[in-house]
C-alpha positions in Angstrom: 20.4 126.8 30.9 17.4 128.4 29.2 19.7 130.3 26.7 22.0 126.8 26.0 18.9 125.5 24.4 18.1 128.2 22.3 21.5 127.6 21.2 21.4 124.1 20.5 18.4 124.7 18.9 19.9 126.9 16.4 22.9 124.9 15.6 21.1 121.7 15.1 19.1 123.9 12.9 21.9 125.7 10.9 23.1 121.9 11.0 19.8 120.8 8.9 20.3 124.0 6.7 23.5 122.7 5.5 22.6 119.1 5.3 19.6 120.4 3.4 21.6 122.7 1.1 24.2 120.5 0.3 22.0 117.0 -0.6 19.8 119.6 -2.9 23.0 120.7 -4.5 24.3 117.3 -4.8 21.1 116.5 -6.9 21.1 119.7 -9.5 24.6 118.9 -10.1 23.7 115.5 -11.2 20.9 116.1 -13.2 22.7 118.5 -15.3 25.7 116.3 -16.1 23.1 113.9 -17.5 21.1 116.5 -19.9 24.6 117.8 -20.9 25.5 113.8 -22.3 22.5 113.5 -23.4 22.9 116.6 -25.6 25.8 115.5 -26.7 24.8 111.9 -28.0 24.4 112.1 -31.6 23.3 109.4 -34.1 26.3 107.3 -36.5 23.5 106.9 -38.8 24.8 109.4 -42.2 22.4 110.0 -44.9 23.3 110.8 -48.1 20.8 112.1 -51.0 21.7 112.7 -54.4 20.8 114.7 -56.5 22.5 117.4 -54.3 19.7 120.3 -52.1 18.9 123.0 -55.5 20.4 121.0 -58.0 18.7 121.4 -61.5 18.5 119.7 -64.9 18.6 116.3 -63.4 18.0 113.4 -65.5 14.6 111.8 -64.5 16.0 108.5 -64.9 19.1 106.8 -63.2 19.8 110.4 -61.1 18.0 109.8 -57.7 19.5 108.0 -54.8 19.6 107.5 -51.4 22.2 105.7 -49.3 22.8 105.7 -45.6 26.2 104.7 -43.9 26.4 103.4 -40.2 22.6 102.9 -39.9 19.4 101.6 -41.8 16.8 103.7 -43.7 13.6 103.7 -42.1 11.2 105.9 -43.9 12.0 107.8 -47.2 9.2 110.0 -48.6 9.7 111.5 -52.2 6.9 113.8 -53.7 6.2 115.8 -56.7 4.9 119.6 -56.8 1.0 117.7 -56.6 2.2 115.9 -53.5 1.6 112.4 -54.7 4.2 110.2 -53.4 6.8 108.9 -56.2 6.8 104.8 -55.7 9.5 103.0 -54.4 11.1 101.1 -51.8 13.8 100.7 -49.8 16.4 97.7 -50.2 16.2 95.1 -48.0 19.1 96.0 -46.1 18.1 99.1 -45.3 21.3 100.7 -47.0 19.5 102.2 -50.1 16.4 103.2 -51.8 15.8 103.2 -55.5 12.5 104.7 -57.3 10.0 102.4 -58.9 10.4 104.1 -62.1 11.7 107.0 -63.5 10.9 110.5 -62.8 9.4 112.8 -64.9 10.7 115.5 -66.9 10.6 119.3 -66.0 9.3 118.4 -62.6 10.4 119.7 -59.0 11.0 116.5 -56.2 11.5 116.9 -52.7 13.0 114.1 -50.8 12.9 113.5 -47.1 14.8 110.5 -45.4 14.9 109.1 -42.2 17.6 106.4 -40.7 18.6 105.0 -37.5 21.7 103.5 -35.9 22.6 100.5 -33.9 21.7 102.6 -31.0 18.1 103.5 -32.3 19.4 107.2 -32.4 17.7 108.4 -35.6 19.3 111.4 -38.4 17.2 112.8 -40.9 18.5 114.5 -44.4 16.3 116.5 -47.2 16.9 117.5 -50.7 14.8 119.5 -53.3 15.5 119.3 -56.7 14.3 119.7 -60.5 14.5 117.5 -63.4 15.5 118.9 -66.8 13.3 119.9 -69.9 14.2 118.0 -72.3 15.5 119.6 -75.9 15.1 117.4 -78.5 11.8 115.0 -79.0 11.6 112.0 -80.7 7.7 112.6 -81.9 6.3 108.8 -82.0 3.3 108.9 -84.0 0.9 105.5 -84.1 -1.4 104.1 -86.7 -4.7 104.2 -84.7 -7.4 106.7 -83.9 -8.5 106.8 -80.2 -12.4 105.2 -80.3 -11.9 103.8 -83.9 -13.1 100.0 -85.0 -10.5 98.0 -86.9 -10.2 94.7 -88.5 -8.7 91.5 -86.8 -5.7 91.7 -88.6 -4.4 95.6 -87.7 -0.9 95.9 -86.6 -0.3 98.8 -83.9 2.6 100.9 -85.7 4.6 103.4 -84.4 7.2 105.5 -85.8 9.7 108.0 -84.4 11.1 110.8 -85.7 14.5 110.3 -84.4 16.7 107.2 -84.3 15.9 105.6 -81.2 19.2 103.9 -79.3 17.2 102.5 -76.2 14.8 100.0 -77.3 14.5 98.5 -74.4 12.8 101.5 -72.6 10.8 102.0 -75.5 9.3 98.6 -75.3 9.0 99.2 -71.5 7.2 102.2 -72.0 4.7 101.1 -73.9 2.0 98.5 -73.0 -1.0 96.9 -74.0 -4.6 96.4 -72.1 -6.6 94.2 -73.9 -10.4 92.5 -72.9 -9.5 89.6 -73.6 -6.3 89.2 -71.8 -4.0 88.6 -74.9 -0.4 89.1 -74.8 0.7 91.9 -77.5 4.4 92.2 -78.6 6.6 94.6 -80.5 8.9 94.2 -83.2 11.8 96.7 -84.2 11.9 97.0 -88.3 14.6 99.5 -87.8 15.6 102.4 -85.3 12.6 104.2 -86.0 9.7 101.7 -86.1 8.1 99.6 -83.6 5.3 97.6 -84.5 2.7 95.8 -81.9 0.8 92.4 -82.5 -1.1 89.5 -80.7 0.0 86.2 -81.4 -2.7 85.6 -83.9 -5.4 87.8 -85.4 -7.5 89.8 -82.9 -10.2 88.3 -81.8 -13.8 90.0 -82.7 -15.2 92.5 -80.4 -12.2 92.7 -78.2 -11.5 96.2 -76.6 -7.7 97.2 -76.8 -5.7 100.0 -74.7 -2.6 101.1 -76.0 -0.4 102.9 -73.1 2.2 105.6 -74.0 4.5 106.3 -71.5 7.4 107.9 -73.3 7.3 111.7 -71.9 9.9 111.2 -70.3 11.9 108.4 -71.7 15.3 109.2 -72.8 14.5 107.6 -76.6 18.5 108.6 -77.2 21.3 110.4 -75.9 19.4 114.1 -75.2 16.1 113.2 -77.0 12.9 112.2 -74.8 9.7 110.6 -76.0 7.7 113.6 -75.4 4.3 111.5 -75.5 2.5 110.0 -72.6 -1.3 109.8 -73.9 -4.0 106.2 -73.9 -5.3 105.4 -77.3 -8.5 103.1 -77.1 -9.7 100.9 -79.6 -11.8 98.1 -80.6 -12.1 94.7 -83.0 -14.8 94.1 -85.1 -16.4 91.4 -86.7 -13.9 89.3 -88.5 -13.9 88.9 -91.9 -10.6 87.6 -93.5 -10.1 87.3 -97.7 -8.0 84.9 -99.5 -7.0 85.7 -103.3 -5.9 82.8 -105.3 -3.9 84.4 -107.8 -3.7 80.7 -110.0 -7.8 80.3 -109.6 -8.6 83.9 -110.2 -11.1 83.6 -106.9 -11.1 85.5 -103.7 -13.0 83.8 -100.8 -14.8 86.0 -98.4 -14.8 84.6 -95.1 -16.9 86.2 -92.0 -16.2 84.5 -88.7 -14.6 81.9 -89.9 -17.0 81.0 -92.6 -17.1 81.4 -96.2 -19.5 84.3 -97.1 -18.6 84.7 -100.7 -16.2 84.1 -103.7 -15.3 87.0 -105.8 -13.5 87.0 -109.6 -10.7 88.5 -109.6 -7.8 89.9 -111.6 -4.7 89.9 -109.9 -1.0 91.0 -111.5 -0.1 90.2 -114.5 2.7 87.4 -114.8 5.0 89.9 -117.1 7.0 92.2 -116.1 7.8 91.1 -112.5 7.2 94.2 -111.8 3.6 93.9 -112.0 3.7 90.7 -109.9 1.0 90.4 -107.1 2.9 90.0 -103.8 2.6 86.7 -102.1 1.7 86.6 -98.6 -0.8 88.1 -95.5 -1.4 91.8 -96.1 -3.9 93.9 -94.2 -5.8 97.1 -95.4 -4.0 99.8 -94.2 -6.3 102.8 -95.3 -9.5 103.3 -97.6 -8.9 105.7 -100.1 -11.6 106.0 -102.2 -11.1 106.9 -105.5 -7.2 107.5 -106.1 -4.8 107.7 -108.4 -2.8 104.9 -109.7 1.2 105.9 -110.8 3.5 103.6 -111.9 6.7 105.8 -111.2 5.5 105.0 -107.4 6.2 101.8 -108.3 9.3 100.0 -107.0 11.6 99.0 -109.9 8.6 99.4 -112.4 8.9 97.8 -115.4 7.1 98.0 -118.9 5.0 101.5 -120.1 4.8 104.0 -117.6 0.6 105.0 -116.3 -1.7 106.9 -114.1 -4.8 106.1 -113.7 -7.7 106.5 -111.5 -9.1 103.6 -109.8 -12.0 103.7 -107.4 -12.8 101.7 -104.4 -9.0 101.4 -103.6 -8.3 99.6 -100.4 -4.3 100.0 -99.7 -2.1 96.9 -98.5 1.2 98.2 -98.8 3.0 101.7 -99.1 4.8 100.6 -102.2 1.1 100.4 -104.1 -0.9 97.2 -103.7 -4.4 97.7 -103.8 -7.4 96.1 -103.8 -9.5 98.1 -105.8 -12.2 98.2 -108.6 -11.3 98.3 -112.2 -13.7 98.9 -115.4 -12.7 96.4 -117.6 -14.9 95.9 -120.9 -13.2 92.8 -121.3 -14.2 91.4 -118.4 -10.6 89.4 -116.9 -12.3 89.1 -113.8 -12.1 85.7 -112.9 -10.1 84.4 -115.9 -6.7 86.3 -116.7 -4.5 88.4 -114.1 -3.5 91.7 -115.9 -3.2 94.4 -113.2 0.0 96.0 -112.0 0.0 94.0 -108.6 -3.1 94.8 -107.4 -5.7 92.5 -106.5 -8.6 93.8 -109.5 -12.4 93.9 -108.7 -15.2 94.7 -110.9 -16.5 98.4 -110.7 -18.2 100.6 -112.7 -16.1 103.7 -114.6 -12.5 104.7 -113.7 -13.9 108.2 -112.9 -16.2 107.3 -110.2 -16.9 103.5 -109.7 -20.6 101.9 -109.0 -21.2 101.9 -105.5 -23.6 98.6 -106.3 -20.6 97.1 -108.0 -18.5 93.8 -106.8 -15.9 96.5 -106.0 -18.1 98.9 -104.1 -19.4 96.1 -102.0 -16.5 94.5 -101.0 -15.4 98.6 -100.0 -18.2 99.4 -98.1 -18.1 96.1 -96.0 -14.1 96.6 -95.4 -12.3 98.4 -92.3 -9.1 99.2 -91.8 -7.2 96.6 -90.3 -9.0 93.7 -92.3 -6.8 90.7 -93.6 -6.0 90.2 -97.0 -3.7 87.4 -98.2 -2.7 86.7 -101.3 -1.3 83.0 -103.1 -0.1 81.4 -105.5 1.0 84.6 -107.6 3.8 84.5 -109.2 5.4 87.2 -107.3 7.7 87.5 -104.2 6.4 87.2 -101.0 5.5 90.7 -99.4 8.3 92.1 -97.1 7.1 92.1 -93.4 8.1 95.8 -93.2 6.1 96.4 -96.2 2.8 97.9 -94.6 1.1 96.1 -91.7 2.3 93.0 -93.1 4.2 91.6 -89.8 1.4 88.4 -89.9 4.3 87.2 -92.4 6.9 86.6 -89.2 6.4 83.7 -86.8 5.9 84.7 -83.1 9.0 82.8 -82.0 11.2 85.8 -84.1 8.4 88.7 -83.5 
């Protein structure tokens, strides 16, 4: 009887064995089976970056983009070889992202992108890449000196030395910071000029910024802007001069007030070619004593000359002046007899007199300053014509 127990005993415990064996097996089995479909889940989302992983001489602008099929982007990260994050965002429907602006030239990018699919299951893509150095330049050069003082009337020029064929990102890569908060605009002459004005004359004392951002705009097919630089400026007092070609006067106005009235000799009625131009002109460089030659003279008329005149003030590149004169018979302020210049009196030819009408109204000029000229005889001045864009109304700047 004893032994039947002992029996018993060890089949109900074999019995437990294999219940116990067989529910633990049960359970690995499952468990498995479940990592196994788990493994095998994989997100719909499909990212797609171009340029392409190694590709090189991209073009910085219009080149980059990410897309995603089956699935929305949810982070995109793109950075440059400093680690500074390239702005941008992604659309709305989380199907694509575009770049703020464009990228710059003969730079390395590395973009990372994240997306997910209806499932939250997320896929990830990455792409390095490097942007091409450019071959051709379009060298913009400007007008202005970086810390310089001008007159209310300067123009901002800049000139390119290659035709430009995209205005547009021209006139987008170039803006304007100014104290006051006035709105500055530009105006295309041709392919290679651009020039940049307020609406009216500066006001005094205000503190200008002109932003370059051309480095790597692509100016024309192949040719980038090469330039990204801040030029910083300011206004000065104003002081604004009116030549009455009829009256022989020019009034001197500071700040909007009359400070003097000065004789003058403008251009002789006869030739035309010796006409004063009509119109708003602004002194464009102080030249000191230079050298006046009539075969720089457009369609010059009558005996040819070179001269010397001192205290020359240009207005235009085609040769109108203000400038002294020694005249022994003394015109000023009765008879117009330059070549198109507006005439001052001054000491010799040689060397002027520093304490002379003409030496005064040099010494108190700056670059920039208004001159405007009326009732001449003349044509009125060509805006193109130096920084003489003051003759265009805003509404066709």
């Amino acid at each position: 009887m004893e032994r039947n127990n002992r029996v018993l005993a060890v089949a109900l415990l074999g019995g437990a064995l294999v219940l116990t064996t067989a529910c633990s097996g049960g359970s690995g089995s499952g468990s498995g089976g479940a990592a196994a479909a788990s493994k095998q889940r994989t997100s719909a989302a499909a990212v797609t970056i171009e340029p392409g992983n190694g590709a090189t001489d991209v073009k910085p602008t219009g080149a980059l983009k990410v897309a995603v099929a089956n699935g929305k982007l949810t982070e995109l990260k793109v950075t440059g070889p400093d680690g500074k994050e390239v702005p941008g965002a992604i659309a709305a429907d989380g199907l694509g992202w575009v770049p703020a602006a464009g990228l710059a030239v003969s730079t390395a990018y590395r973009v990372s992108a994240k997306a997910t699919d209806a499932e939250g299951l997320a896929a990830t893509a990455e792409s390095s890449f490097t942007t091409l150095t450019p071959k051709a330049g379009a060298g913009p050069q400007d007008n202005i000196a970086d810390g310089q003082t001008y007159g209310t009337g300067m123009i901002v020029s800049l000139t390119f030395k290659k035709a430009v064929k995209d205005r547009a990102a021209v006139e987008q890569a170039v803006s304007f910071e100014t104290s006051d908060g006035s709105v500055v605009k530009g105006h295309w002459f041709n392919d290679t000029r651009i020039d940049f004005r307020p609406q009216t004359f500066w006001k005094s004392q205000t503190k200008v910024v002109a932003h370059y951002r051309l480095k790597s705009v692509e100016t024309a097919p192949g040719v980038y802007g090469e330039v990204d630089s801040d030029q910083t400026f300011t206004i000065g007092r104003s002081r604004t001069s009116t030549a009455d070609a009829a009256s022989h006067q020019m009034v001197v106005e500071e700040e909007g007030k009359p400070a003097e009235t000065i004789p003058i000799s403008a251009g002789a009625s006869s030739p035309a070619s010796q006409n004063t131009f009509n119109g708003t002109m602004v002194i464009m460089a102080k030249e000191g004593t230079t050298v006046m030659d009539s075969s720089t003279v457009v369609n010059h008329e009558g005996p040819d000359y070179k001269v010397k005149m001192p205290h020359a003030l240009r207005l235009t590149p085609t040769g109108t002046y203000v400038h002294g004169k020694y005249a022994p018979d003394n015109p000023f302020g009765s008879r117009n007899t330059s070549h198109g210049c507006v005439g001052l009196q001054d000491g010799s030819a040689e060397d002027g007199d520093d304490g002379s009408v003409a030496g005064r109204f040099y010494a108190a000029s700056l670059i920039g300053d208004v001159v405007t000229v009326k009732n001449s005889v003349g044509q009125q001045v060509d805006p193109a014509n130096g920084l003489s864009g003051w003759n265009i109304a805003w509404d066709k700047w």
